[in-house]
C-alpha positions as CSV (number, residue, x, y, z in Angstrom):
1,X,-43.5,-16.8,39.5
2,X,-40.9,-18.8,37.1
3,X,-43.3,-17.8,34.3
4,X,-42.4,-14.5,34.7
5,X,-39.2,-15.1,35.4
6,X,-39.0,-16.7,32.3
7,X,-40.7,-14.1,30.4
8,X,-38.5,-11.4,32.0
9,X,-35.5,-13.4,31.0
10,X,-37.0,-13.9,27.2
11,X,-37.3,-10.5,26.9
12,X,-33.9,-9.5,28.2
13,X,-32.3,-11.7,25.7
14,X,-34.7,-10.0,22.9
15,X,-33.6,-6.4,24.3
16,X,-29.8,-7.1,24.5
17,X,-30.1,-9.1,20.7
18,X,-31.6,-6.0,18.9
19,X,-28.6,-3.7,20.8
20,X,-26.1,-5.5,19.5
21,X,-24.4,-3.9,16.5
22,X,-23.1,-7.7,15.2
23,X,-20.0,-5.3,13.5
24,X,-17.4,-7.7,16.1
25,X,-18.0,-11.1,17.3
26,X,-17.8,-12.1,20.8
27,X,-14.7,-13.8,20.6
28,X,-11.3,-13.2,22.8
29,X,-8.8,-10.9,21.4
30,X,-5.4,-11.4,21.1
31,X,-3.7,-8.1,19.7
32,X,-5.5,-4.6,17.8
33,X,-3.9,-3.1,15.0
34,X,-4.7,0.5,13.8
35,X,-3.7,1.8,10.8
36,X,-4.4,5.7,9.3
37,X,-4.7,5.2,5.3
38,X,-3.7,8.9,4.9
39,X,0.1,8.2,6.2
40,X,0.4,4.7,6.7
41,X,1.1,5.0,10.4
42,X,0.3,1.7,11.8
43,X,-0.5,1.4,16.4
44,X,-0.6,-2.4,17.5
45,X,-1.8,-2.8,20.6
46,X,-2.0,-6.0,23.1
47,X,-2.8,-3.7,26.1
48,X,-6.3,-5.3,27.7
49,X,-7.8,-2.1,28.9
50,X,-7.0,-0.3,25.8
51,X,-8.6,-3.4,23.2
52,X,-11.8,-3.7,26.1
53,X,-12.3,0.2,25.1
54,X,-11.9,-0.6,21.8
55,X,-13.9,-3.8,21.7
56,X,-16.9,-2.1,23.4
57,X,-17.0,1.1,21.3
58,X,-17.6,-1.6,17.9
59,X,-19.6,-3.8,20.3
60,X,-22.1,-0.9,21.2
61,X,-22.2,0.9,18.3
62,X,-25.7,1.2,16.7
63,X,-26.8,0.8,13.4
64,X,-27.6,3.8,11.5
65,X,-31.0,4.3,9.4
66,X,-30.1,5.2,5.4
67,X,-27.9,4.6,2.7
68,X,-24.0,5.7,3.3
69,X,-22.0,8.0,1.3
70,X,-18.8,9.1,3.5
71,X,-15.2,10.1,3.2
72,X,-12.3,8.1,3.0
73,X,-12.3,6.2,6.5
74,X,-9.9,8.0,9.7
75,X,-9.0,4.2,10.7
76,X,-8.5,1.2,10.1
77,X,-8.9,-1.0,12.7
78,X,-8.0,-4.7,12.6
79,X,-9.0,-6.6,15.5
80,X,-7.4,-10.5,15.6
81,X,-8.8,-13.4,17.6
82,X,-7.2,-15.9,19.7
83,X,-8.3,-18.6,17.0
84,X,-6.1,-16.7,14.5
85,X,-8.8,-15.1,12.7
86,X,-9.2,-11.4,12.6
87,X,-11.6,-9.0,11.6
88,X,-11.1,-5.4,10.0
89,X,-13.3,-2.1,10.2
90,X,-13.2,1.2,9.6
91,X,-13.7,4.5,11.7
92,X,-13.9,7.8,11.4
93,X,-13.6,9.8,14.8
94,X,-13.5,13.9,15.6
95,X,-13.6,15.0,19.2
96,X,-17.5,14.2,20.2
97,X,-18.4,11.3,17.7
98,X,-17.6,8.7,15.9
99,X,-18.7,6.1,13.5
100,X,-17.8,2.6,12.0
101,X,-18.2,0.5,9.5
102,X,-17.7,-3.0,7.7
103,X,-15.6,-2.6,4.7
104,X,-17.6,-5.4,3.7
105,X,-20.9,-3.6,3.1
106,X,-20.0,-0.2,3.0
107,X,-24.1,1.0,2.9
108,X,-24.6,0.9,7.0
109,X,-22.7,2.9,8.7
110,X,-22.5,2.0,12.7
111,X,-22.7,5.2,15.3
112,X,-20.6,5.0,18.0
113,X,-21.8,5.7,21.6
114,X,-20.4,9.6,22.7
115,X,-19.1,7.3,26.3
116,X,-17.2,5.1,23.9
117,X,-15.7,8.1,21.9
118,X,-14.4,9.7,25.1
119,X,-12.8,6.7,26.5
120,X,-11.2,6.1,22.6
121,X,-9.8,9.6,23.2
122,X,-7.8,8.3,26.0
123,X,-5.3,5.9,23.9
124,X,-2.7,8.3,22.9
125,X,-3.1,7.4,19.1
126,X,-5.9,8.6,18.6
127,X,-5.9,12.1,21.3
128,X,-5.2,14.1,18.0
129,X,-8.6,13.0,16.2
């Protein structure tokens, strides 16, 4: 019985590894700052429920297969730690989808979950995306 325990365990821990997009570390979040390069306008947020839906939709995204060659970026998101560190990516987001990536290696782009787009919809910066 504990070996299978163990084994379910193992692979539970393999499965939620691989689903991991690695695009945020798992590290508390002090404040969000979103900036749109076309106009400068800049939205900081310290609201928990609004950087949980953020933090999730970067979280969950999934890696997509292929090379990247994309438009200028919708966002700029810049997410800062409790640790004083912070961490910036970019997304692009319409009404049904979305996707992100690290301006850092600007090859793999990240898709982000249609759930994830509906609930970033319902922060008033970006309900005109």
């Amino acid at each position: 019985m504990r070996k299978v325990l163990g084994g379910i365990g193992i692979l539970f821990l393999l499965i939620s590894g691989c689903s991991s997009s690695n695009l945020l570390p798992h590290q508390p979040i002090e404040k969000v700052v979103v900036k749109k390069p076309d106009d400068q306008r800049t939205y900081t947020t310290t609201d928990e429920e609004e950087i949980q839906m953020l933090k999730q939709a970067f979280q969950g995204a999934q890696k997509l297969n292929g090379v990247m060659d994309i438009r200028t970026h919708d966002y700029e998101v810049t997410f800062y730690f409790d640790d004083e560190e912070s961490k910036t990516l970019w997304m692009w987001l319409t009404k049904k989808s979305g996707m992100a990536m690290d301006p850092s290696n600007t090859h793999i782009g990240y898709d982000l979950k249609s759930s994830h787009v509906k609930d970033l919809h319902s922060i008033h910066y970006f309900k005109n995306s």
